[in-house]
Biopython code that builds the backbone (N, CA, C, O; Angstrom):
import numpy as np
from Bio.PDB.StructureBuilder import StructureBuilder

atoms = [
    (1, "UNK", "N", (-55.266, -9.628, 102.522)),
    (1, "UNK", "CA", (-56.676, -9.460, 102.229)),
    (1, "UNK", "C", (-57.057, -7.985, 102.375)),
    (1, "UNK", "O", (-56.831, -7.300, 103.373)),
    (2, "UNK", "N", (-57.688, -7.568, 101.210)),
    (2, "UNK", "CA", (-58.044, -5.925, 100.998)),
    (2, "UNK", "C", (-59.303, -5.638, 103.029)),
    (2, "UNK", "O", (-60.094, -6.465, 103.484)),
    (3, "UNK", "N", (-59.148, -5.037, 103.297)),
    (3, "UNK", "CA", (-60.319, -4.768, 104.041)),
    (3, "UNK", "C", (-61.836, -4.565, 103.566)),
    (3, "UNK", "O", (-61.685, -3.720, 102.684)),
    (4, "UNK", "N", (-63.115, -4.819, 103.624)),
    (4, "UNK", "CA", (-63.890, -4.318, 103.151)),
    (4, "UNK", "C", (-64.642, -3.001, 104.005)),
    (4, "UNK", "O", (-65.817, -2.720, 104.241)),
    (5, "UNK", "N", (-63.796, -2.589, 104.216)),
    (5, "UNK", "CA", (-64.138, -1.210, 105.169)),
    (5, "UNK", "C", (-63.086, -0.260, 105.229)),
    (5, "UNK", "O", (-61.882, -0.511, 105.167)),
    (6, "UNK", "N", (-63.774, 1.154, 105.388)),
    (6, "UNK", "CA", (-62.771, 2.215, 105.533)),
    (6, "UNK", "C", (-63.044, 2.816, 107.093)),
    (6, "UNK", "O", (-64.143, 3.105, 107.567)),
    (7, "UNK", "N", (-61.668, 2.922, 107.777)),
    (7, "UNK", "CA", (-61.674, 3.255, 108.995)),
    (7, "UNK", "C", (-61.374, 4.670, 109.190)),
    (7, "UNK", "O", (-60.541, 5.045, 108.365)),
    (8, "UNK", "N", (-61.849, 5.807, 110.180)),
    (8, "UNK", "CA", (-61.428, 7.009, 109.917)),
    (8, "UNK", "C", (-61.011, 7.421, 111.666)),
    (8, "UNK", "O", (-61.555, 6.965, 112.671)),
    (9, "UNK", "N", (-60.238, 8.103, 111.613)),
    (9, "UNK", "CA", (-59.803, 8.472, 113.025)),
    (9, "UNK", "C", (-61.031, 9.485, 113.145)),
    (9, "UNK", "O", (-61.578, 10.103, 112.232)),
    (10, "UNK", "N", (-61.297, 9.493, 114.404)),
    (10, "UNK", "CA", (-62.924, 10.532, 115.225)),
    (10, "UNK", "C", (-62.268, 11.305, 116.374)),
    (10, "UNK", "O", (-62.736, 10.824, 117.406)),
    (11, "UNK", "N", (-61.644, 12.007, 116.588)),
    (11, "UNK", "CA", (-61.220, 12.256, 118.079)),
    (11, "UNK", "C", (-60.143, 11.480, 118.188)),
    (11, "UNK", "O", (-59.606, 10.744, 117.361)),
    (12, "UNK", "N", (-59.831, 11.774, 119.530)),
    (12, "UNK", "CA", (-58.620, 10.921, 120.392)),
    (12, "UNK", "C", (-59.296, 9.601, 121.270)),
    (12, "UNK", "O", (-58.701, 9.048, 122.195)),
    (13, "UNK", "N", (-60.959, 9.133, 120.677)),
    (13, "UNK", "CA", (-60.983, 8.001, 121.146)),
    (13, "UNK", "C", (-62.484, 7.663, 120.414)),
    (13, "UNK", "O", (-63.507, 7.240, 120.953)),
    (14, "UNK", "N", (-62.262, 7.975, 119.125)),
    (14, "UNK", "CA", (-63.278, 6.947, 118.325)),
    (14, "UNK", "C", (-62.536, 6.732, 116.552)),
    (14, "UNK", "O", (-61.695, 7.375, 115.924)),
    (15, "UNK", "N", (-63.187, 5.765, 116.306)),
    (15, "UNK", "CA", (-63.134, 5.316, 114.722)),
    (15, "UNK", "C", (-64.296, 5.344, 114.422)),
    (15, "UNK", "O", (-65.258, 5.197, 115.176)),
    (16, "UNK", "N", (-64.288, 5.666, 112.529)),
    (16, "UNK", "CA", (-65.477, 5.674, 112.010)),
    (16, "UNK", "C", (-65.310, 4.721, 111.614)),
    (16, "UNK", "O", (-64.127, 4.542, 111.906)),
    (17, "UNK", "N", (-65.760, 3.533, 110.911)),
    (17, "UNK", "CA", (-66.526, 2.252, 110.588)),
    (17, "UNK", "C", (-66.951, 2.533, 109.197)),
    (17, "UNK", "O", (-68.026, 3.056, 109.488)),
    (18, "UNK", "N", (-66.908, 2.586, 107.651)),
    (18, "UNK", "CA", (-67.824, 2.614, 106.775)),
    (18, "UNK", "C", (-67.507, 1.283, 105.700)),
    (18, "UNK", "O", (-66.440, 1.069, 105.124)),
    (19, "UNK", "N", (-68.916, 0.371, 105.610)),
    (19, "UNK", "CA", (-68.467, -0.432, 105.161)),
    (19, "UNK", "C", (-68.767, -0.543, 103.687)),
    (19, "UNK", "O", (-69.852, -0.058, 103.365)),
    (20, "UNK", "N", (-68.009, -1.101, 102.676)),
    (20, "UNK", "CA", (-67.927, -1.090, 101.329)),
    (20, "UNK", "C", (-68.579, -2.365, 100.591)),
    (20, "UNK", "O", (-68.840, -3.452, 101.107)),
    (21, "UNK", "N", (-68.766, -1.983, 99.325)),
    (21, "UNK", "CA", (-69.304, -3.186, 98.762)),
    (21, "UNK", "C", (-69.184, -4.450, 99.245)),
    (21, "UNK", "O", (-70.086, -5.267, 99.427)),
    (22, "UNK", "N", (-67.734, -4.594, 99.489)),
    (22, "UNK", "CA", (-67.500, -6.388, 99.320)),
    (22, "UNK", "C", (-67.604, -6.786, 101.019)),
    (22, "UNK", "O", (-67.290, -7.885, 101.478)),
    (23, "UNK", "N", (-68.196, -5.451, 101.937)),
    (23, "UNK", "CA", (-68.670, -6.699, 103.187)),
    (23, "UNK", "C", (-69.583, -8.250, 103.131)),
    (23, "UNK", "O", (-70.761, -8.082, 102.818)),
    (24, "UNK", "N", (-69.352, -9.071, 103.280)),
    (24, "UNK", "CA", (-70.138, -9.944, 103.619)),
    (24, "UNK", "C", (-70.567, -10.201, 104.978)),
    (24, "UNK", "O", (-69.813, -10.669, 105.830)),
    (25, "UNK", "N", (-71.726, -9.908, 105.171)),
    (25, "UNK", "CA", (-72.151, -10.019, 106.476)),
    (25, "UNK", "C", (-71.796, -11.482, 106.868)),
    (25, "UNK", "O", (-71.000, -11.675, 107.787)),
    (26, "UNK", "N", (-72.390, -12.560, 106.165)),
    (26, "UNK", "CA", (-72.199, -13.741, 106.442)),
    (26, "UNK", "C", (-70.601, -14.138, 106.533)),
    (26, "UNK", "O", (-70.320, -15.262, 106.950)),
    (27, "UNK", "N", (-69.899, -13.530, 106.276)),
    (27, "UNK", "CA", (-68.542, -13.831, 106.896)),
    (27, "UNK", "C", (-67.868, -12.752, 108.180)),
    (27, "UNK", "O", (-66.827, -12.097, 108.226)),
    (28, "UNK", "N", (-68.962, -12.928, 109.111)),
    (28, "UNK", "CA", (-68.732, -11.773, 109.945)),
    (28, "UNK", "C", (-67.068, -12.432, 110.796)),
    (28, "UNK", "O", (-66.032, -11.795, 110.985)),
    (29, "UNK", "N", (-67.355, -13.781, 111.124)),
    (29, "UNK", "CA", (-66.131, -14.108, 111.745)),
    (29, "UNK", "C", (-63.963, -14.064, 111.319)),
    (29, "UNK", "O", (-62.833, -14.285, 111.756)),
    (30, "UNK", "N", (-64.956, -13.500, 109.932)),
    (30, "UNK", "CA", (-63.369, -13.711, 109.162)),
    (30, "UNK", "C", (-62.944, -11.942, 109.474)),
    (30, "UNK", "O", (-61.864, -11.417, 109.204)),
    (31, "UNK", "N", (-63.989, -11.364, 110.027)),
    (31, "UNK", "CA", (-63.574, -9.712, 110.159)),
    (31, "UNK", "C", (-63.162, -9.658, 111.244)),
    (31, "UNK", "O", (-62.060, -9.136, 111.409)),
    (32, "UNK", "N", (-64.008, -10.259, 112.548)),
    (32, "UNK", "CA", (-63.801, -9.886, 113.485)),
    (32, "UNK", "C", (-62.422, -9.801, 114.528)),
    (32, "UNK", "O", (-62.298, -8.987, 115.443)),
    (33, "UNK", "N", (-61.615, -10.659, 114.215)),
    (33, "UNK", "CA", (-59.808, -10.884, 114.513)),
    (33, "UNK", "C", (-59.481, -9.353, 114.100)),
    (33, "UNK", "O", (-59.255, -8.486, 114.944)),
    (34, "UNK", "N", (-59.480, -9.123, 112.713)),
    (34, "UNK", "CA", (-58.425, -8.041, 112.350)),
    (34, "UNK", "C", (-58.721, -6.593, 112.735)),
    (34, "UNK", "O", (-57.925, -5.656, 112.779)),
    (35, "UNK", "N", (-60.439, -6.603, 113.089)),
    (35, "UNK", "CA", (-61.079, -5.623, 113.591)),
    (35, "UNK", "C", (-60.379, -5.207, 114.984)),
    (35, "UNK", "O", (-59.707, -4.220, 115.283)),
    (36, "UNK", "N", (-60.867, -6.541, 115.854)),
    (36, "UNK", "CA", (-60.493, -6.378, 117.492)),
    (36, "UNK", "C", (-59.109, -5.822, 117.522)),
    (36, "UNK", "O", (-58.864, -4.930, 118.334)),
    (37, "UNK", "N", (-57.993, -6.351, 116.555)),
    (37, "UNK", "CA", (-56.718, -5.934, 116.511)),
    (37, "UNK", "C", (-56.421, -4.728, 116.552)),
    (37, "UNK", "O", (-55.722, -4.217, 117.427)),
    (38, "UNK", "N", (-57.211, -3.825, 115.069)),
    (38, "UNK", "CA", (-57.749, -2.341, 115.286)),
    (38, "UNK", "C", (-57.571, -1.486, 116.058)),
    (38, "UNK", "O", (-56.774, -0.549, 116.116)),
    (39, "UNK", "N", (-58.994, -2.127, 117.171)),
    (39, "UNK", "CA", (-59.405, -1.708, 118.066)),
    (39, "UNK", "C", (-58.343, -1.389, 118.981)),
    (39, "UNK", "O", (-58.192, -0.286, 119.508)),
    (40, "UNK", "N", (-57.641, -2.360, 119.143)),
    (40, "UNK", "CA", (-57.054, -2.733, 120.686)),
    (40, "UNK", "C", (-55.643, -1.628, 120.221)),
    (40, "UNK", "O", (-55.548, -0.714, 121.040)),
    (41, "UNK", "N", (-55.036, -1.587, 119.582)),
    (41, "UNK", "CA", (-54.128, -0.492, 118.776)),
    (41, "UNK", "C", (-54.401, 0.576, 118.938)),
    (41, "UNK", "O", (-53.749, 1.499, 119.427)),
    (42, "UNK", "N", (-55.751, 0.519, 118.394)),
    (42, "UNK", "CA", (-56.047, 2.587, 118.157)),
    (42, "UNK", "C", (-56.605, 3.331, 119.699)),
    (42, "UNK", "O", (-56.898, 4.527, 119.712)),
    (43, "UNK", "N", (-56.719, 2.361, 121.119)),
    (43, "UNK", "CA", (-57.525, 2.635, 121.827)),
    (43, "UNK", "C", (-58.419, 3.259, 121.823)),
    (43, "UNK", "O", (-58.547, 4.353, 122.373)),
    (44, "UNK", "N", (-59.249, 2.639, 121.160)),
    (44, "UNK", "CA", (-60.387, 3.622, 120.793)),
    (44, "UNK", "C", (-61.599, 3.242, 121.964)),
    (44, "UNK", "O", (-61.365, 2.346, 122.776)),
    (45, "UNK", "N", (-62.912, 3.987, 121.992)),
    (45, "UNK", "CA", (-63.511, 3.730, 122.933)),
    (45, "UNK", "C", (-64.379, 3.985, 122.485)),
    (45, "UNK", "O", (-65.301, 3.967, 123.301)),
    (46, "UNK", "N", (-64.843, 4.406, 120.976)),
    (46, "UNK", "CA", (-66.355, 4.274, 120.357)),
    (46, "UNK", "C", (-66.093, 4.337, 118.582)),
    (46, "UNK", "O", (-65.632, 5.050, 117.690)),
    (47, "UNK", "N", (-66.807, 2.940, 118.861)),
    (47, "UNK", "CA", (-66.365, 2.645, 116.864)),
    (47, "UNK", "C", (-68.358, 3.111, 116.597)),
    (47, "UNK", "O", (-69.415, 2.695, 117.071)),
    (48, "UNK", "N", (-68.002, 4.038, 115.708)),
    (48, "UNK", "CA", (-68.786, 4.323, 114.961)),
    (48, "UNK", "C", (-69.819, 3.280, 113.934)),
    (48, "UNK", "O", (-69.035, 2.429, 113.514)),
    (49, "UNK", "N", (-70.551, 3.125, 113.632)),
    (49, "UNK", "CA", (-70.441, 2.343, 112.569)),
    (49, "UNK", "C", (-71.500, 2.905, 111.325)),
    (49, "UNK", "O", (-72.717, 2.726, 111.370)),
    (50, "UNK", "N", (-71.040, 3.368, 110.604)),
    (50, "UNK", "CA", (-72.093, 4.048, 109.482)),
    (50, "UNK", "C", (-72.563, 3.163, 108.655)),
    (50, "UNK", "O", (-71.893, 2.524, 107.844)),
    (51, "UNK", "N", (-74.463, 3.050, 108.937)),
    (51, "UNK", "CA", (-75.091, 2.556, 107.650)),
    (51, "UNK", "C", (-75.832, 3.362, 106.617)),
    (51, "UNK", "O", (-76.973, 3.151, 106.206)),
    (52, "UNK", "N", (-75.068, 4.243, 106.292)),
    (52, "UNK", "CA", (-75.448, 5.347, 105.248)),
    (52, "UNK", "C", (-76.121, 4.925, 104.048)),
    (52, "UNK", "O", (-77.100, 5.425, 103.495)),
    (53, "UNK", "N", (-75.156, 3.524, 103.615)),
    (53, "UNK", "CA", (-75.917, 3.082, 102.704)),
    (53, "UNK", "C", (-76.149, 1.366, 102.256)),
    (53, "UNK", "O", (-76.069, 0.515, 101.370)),
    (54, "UNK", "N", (-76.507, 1.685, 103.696)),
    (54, "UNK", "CA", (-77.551, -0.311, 103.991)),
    (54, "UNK", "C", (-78.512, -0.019, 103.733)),
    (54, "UNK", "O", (-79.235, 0.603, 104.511)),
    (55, "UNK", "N", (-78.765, -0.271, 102.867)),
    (55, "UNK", "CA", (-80.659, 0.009, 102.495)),
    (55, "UNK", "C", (-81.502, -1.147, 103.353)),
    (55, "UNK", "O", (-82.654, -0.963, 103.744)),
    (56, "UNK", "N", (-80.830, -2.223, 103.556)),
    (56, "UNK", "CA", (-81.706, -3.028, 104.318)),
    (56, "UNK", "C", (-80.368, -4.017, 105.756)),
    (56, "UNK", "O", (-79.192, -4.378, 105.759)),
    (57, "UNK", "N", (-81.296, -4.039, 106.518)),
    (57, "UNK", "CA", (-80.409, -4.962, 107.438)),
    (57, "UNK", "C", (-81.318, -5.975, 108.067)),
    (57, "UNK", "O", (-82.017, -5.718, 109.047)),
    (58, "UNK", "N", (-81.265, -7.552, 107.246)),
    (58, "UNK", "CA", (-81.493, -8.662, 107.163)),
    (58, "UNK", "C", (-81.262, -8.998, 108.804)),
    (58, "UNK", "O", (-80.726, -8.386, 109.728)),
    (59, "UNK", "N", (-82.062, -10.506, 108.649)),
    (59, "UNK", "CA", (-81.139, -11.042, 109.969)),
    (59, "UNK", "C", (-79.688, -11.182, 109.870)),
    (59, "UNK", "O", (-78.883, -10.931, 110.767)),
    (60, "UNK", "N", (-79.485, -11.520, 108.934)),
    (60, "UNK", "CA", (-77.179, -11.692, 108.683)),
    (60, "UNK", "C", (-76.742, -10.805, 108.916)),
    (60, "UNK", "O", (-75.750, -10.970, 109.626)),
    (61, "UNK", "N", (-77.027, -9.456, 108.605)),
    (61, "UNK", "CA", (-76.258, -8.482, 108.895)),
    (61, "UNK", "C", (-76.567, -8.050, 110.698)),
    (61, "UNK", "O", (-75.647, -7.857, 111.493)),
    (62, "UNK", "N", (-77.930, -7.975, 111.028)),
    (62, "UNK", "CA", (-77.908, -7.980, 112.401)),
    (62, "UNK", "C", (-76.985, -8.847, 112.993)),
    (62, "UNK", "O", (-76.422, -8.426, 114.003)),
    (63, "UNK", "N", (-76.688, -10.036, 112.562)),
    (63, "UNK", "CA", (-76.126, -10.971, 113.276)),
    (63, "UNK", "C", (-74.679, -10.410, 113.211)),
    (63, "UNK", "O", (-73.946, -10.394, 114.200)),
    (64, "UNK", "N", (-74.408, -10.071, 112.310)),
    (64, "UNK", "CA", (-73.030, -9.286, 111.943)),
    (64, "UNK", "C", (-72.944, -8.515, 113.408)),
    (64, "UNK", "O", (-72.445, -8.714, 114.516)),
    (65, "UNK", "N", (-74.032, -7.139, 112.477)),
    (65, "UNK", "CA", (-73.859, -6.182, 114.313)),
    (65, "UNK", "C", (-73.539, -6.786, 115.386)),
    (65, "UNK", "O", (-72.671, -6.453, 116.193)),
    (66, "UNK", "N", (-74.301, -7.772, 115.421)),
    (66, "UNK", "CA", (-74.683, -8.221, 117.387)),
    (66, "UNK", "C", (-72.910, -8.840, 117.595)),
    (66, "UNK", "O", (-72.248, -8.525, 118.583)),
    (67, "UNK", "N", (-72.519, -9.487, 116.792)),
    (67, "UNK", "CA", (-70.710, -9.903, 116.819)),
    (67, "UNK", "C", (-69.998, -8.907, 116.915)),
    (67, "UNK", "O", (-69.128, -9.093, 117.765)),
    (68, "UNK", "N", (-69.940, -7.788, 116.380)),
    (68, "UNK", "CA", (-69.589, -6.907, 116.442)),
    (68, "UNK", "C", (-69.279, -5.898, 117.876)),
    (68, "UNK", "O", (-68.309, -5.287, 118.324)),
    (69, "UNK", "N", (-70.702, -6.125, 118.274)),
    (69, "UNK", "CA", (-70.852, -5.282, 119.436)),
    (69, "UNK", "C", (-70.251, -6.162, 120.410)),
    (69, "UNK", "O", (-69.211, -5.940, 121.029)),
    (70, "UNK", "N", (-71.007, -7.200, 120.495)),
    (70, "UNK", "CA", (-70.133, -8.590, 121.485)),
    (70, "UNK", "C", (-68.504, -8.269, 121.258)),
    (70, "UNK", "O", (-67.801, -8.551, 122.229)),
    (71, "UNK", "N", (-68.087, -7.928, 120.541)),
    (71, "UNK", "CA", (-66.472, -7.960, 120.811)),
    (71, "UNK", "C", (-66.020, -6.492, 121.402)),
    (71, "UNK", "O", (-64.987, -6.271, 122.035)),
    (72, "UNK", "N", (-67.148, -5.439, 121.007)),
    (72, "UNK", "CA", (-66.394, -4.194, 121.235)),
    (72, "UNK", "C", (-66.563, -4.026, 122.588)),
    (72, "UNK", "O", (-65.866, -3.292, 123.289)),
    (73, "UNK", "N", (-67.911, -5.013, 123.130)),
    (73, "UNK", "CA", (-68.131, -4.793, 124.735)),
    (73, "UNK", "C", (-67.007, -5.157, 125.474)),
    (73, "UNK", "O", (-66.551, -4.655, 126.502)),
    (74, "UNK", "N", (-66.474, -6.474, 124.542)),
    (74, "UNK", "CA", (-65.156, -7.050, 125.437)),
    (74, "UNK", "C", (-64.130, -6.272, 125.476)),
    (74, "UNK", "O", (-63.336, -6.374, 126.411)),
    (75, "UNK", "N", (-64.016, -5.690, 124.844)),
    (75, "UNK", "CA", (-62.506, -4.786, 124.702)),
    (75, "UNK", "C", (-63.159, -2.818, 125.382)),
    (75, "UNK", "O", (-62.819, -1.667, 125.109)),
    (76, "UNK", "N", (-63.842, -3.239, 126.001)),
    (76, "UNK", "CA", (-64.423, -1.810, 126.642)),
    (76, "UNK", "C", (-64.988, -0.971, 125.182)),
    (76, "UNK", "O", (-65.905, -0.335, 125.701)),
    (77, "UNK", "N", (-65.009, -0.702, 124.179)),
    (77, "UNK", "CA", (-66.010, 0.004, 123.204)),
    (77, "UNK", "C", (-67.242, -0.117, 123.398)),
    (77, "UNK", "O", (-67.949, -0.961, 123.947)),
    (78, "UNK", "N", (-67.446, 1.044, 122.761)),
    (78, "UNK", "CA", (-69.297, 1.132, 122.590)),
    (78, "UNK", "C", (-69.504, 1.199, 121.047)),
    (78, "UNK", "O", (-68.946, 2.000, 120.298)),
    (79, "UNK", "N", (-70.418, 0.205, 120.680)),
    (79, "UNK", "CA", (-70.654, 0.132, 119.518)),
    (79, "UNK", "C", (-71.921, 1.607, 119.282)),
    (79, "UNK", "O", (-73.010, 1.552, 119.855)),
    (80, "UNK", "N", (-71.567, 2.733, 118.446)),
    (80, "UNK", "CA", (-72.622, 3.438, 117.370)),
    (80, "UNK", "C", (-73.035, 3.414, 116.719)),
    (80, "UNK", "O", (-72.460, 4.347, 116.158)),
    (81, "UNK", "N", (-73.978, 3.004, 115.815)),
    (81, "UNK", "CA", (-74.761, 2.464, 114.724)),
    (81, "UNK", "C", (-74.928, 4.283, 114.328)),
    (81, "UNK", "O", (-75.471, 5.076, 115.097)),
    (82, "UNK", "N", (-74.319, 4.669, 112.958)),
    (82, "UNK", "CA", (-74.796, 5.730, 112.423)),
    (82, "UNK", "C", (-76.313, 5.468, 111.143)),
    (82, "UNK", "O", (-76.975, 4.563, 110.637)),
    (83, "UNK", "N", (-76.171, 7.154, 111.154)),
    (83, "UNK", "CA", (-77.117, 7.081, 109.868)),
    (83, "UNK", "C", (-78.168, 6.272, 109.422)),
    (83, "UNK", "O", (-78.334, 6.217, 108.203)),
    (84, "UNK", "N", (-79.227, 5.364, 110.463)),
    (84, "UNK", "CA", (-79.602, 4.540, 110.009)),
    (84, "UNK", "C", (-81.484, 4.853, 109.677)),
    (84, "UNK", "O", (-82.365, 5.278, 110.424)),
    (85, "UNK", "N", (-81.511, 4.436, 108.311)),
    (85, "UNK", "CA", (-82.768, 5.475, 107.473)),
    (85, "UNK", "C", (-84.226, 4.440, 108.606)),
    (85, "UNK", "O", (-84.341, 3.299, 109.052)),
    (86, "UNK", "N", (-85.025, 5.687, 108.615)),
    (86, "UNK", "CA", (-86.538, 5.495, 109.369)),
    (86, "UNK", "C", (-86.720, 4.095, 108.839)),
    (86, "UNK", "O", (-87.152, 3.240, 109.612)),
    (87, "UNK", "N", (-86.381, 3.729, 107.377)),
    (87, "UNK", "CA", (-87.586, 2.472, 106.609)),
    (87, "UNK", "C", (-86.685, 1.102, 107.372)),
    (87, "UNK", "O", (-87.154, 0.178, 108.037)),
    (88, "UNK", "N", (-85.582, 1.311, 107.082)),
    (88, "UNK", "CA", (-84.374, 0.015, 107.719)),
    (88, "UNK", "C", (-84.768, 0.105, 109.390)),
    (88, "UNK", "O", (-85.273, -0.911, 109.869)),
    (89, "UNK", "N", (-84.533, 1.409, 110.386)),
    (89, "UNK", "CA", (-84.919, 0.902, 111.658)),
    (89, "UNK", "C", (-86.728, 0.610, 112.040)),
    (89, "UNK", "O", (-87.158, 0.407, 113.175)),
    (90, "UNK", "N", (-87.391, 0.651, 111.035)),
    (90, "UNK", "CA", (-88.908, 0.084, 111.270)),
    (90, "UNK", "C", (-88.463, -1.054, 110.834)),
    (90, "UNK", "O", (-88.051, -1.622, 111.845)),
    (91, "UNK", "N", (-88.236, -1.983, 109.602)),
    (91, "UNK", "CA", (-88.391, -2.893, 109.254)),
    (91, "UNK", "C", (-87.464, -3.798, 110.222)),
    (91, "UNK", "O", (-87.946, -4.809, 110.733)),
    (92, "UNK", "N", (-86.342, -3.479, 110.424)),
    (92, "UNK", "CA", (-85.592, -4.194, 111.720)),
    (92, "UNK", "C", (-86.390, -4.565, 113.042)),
    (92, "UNK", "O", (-86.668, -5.697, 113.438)),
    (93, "UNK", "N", (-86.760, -3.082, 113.761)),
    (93, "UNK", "CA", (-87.719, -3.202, 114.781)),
    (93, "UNK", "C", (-88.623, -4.670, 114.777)),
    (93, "UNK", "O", (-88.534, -5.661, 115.501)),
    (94, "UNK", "N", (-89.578, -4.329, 113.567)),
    (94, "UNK", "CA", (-91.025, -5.234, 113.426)),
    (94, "UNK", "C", (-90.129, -6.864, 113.636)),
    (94, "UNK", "O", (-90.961, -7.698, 113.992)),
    (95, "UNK", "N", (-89.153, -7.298, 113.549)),
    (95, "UNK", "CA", (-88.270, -8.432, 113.739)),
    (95, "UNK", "C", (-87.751, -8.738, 114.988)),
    (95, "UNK", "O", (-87.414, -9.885, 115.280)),
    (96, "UNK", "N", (-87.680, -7.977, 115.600)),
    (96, "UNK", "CA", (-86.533, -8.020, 116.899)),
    (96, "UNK", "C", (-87.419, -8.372, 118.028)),
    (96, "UNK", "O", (-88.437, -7.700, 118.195)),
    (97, "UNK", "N", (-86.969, -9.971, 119.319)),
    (97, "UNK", "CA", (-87.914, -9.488, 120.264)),
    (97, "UNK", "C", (-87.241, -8.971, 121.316)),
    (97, "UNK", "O", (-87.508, -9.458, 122.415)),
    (98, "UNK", "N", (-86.348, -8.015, 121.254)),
    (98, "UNK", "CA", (-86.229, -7.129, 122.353)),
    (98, "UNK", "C", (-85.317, -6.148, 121.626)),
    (98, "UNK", "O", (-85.054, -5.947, 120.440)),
    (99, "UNK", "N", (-84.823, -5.462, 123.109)),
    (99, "UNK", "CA", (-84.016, -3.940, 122.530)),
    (99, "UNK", "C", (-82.573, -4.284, 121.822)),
    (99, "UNK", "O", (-82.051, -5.349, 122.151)),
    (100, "UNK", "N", (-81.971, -3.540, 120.975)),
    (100, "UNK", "CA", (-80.608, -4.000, 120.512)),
    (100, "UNK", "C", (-80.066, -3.645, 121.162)),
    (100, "UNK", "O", (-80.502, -2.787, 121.929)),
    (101, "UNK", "N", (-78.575, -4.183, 121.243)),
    (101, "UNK", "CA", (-77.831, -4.018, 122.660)),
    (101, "UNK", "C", (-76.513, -2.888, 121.903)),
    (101, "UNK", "O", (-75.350, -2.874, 122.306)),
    (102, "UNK", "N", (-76.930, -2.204, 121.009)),
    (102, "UNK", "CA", (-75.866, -1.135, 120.568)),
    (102, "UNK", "C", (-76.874, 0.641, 120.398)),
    (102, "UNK", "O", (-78.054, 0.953, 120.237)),
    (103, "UNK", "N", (-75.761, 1.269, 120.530)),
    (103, "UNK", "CA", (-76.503, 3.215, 120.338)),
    (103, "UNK", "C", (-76.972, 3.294, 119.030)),
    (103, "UNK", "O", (-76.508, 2.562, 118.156)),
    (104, "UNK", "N", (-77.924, 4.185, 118.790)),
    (104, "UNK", "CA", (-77.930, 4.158, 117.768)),
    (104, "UNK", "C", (-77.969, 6.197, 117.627)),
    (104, "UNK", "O", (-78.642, 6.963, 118.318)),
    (105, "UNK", "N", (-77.014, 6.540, 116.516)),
    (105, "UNK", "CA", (-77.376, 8.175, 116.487)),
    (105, "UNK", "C", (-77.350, 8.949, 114.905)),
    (105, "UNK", "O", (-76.376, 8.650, 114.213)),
    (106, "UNK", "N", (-77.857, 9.438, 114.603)),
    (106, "UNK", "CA", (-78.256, 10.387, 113.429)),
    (106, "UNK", "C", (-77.046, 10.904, 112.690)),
    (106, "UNK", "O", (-76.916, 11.098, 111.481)),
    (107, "UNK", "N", (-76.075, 11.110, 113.804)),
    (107, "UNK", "CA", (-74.692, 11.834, 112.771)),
    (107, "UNK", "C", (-73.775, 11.901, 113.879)),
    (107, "UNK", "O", (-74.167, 11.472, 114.964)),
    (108, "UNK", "N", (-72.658, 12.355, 113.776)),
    (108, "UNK", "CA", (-71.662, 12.626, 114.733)),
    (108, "UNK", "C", (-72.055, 13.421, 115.749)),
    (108, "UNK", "O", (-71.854, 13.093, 116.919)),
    (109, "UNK", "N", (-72.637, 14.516, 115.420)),
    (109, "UNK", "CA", (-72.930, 15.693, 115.859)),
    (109, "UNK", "C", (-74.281, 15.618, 116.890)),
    (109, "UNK", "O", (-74.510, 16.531, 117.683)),
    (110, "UNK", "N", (-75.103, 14.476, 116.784)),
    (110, "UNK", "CA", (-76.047, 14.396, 117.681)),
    (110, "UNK", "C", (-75.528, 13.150, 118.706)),
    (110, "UNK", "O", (-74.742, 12.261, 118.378)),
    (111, "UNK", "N", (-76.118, 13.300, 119.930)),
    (111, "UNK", "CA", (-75.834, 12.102, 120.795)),
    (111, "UNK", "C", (-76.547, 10.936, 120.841)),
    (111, "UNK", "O", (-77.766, 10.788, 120.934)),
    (112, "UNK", "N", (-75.526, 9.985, 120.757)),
    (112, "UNK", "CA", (-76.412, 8.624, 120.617)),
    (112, "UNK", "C", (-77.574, 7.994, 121.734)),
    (112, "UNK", "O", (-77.473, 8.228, 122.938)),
    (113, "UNK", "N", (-78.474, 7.323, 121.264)),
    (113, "UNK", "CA", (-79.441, 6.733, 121.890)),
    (113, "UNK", "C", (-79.743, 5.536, 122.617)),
    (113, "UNK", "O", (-80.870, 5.362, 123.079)),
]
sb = StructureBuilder()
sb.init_structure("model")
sb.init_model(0)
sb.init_chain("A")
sb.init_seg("    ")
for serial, (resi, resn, name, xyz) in enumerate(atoms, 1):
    if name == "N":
        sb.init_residue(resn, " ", resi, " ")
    sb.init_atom(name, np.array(xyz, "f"), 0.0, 1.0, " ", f" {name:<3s}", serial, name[0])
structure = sb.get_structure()
């Protein structure tokens, strides 16, 4: 099975995360095995995750994230949510009733939040 993501080495202890057309959020569980595998290989200790170009993040895809992060907590990672545009983190916000449990930061180069 093709991946629907491109992974990029960050340092000596992160991956970048960018995901491609054919993610399906709603099949978050069919990612998450080959991901953790990844993970646990590359010892990494902060997966990036760029939404450069999510124009929107639904409840499915949150739900995606929140699996996501749930696994990277288990395996010691910190999930980074990149790039994510003012209109997507308002419209997310106005949905959510509490804080998300992942960083969120502007680019590599700034520190996450």
């Amino acid at each position: 099975m093709r991946r629907p993501w491109h992974l990029t080495r960050i340092g000596p202890a992160g991956l970048l995360f960018e995901p491609s057309e054919g993610l399906n959020p709603s099949a978050a569980l069919d990612y998450i095995e080959d991901l953790v595998q990844v993970l646990l290989s590359s010892e990494s200790r902060y997966l990036y995750y760029d939404v450069k170009d999510v124009a929107i993040i639904d409840t499915v895809y949150y739900q995606w994230l929140l699996q996501l992060e749930r696994s990277c907590r288990l395996l010691g990672v910190r999930l980074v949510v990149l790039h994510m545009r003012p209109e997507t983190a308002f419209a997310l916000g106005r949905s959510l009733d509490g804080p998300i449990p992942f960083s969120c930061a502007q680019g590599l180069d700034r520190p996450p939040v």
